[in-house]
C-alpha positions in Angstrom: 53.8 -32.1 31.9 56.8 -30.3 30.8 57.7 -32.8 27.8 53.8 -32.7 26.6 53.8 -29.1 26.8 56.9 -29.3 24.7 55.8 -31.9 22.2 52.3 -30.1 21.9 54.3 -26.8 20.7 56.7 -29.2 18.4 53.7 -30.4 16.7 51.7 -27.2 16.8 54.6 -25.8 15.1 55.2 -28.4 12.0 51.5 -28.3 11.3 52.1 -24.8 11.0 54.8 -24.5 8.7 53.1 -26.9 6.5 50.6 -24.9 6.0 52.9 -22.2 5.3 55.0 -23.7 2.3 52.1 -25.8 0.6 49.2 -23.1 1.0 50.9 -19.8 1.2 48.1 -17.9 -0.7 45.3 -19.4 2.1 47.5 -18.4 5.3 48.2 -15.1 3.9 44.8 -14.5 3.0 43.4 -16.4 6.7 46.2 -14.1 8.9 44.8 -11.2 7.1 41.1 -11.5 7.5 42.5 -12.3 11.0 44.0 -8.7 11.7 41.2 -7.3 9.7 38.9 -8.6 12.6 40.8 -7.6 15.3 41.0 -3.6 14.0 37.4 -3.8 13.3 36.8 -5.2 16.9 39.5 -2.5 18.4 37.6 0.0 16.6 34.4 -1.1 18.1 35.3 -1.2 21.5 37.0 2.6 21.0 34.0 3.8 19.7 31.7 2.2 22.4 33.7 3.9 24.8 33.9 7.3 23.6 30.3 6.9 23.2 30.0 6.1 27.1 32.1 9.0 28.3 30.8 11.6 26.0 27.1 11.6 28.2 29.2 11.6 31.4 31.7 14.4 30.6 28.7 16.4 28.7 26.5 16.2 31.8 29.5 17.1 34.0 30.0 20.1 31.7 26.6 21.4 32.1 26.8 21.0 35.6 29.5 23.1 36.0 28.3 25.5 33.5 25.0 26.0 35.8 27.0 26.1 39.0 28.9 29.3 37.6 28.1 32.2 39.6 30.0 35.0 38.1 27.8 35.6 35.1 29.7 38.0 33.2 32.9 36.5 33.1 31.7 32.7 32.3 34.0 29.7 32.4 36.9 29.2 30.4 36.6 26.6 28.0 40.2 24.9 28.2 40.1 25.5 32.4 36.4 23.5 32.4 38.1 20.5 30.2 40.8 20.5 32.8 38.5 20.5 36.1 36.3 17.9 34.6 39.3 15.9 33.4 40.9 16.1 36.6 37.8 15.2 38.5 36.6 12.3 36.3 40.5 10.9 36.4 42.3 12.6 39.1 45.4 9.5 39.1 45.2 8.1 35.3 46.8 10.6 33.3 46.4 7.8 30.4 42.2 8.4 30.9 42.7 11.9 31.0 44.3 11.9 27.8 42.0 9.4 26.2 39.1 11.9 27.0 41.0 15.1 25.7 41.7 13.9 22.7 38.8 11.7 21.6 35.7 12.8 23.9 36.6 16.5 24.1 36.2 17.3 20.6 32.5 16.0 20.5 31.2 17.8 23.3 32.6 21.0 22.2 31.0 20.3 19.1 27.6 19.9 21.2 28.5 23.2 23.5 28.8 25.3 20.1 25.9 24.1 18.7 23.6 24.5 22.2 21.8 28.0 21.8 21.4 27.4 25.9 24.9 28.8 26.3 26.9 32.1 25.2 30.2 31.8 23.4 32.7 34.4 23.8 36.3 35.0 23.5 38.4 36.5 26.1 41.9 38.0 26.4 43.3 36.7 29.7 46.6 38.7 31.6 49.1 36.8 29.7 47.8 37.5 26.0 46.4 34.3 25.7 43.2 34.3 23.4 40.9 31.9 25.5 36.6 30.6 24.4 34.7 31.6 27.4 31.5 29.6 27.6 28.4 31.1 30.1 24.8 29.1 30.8 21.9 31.6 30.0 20.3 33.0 33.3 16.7 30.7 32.7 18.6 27.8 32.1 21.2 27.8 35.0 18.1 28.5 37.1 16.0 25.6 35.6 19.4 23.0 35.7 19.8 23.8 39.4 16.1 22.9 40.0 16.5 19.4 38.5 19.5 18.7 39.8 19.0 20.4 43.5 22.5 18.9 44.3 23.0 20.7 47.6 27.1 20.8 47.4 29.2 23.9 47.0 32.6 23.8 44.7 35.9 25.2 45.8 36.1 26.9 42.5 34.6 29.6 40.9 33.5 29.6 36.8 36.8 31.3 36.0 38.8 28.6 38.1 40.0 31.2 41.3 39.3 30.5 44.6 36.1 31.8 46.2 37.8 34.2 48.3 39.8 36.0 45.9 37.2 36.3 43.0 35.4 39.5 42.3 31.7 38.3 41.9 28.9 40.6 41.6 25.5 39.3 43.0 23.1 38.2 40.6 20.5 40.0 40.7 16.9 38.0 41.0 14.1 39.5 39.0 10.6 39.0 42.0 
């Protein structure tokens, strides 16, 4: 098997190079419509997949937005990428930067462009300049309704424990 396998790669090989020498122009011409393909399929498969996270990590976004209790502070918008990240991916740091830097962009496209939910900018302690995002009253109430999910996060909307944040009640109109 070893002397076919090694005759089979001679020959494969002289073919080859014939080709080569005596139709330069045609294997130039057939190796690039080759590599043209395979970008075109790459690119494909890319898009397909940004397309696939982007409903995941949008509805994941909403859902944290809705689960936000502390409605005057709202959730950070660089903390939220992180806790979704980190939730959707918590080993693959490779997935987690595939979705920062090609899925991210698009839903914070669709966040700023959703009249649902107020955008704000907030100073934090250290000086940093951070976009706060908040669900409007109705439609937190109306997301929780669908969704009744029943679970409690760890986490507040401004990323502290639950213990240590300063939350005031929300107040229910009758």
């Amino acid at each position: 098997l070893g002397k076919f396998a090694l005759f089979l790669m001679a020959f494969s090989f002289q073919r080859f190079w014939f080709l080569v020498t005596n139709y330069p122009l045609y294997v130039i011409g057939a190796i690039a419509m080759w590599k043209l393909f395979a970008v075109v399929q790459r690119k494909r498969k890319h898009r397909a997949k940004v397309r696939e996270l982007f409903g995941t990590v949008l509805e994941a976004v909403y859902d944290r937005l809705s689960e936000c209790e502390n409605d005057n502070q709202g959730y950070a918008a660089l903390i939220l990428r992180d806790d979704v990240g980190h939730d959707m991916y918590p080993t693959s740091f490779r997935e987690r930067k595939f979705m920062f830097d090609y899925v991210w962009p698009r839903v914070t496209l669709e966040i700023r462009a959703d009249n649902r939910v107020r955008k704000f900018h907030k100073v934090m302690t250290g000086g940093k300049d951070l976009e706060h995002w908040d669900f409007a009253i109705q439609s937190k109430r109306g997301r929780r309704l669908r969704k009744s999910t029943g679970g409690s996060s760890d986490t507040t909307c401004v990323g502290e424990a639950k213990g240590d944040a300063k939350s005031q009640p929300v107040k229910r109109e009758p």
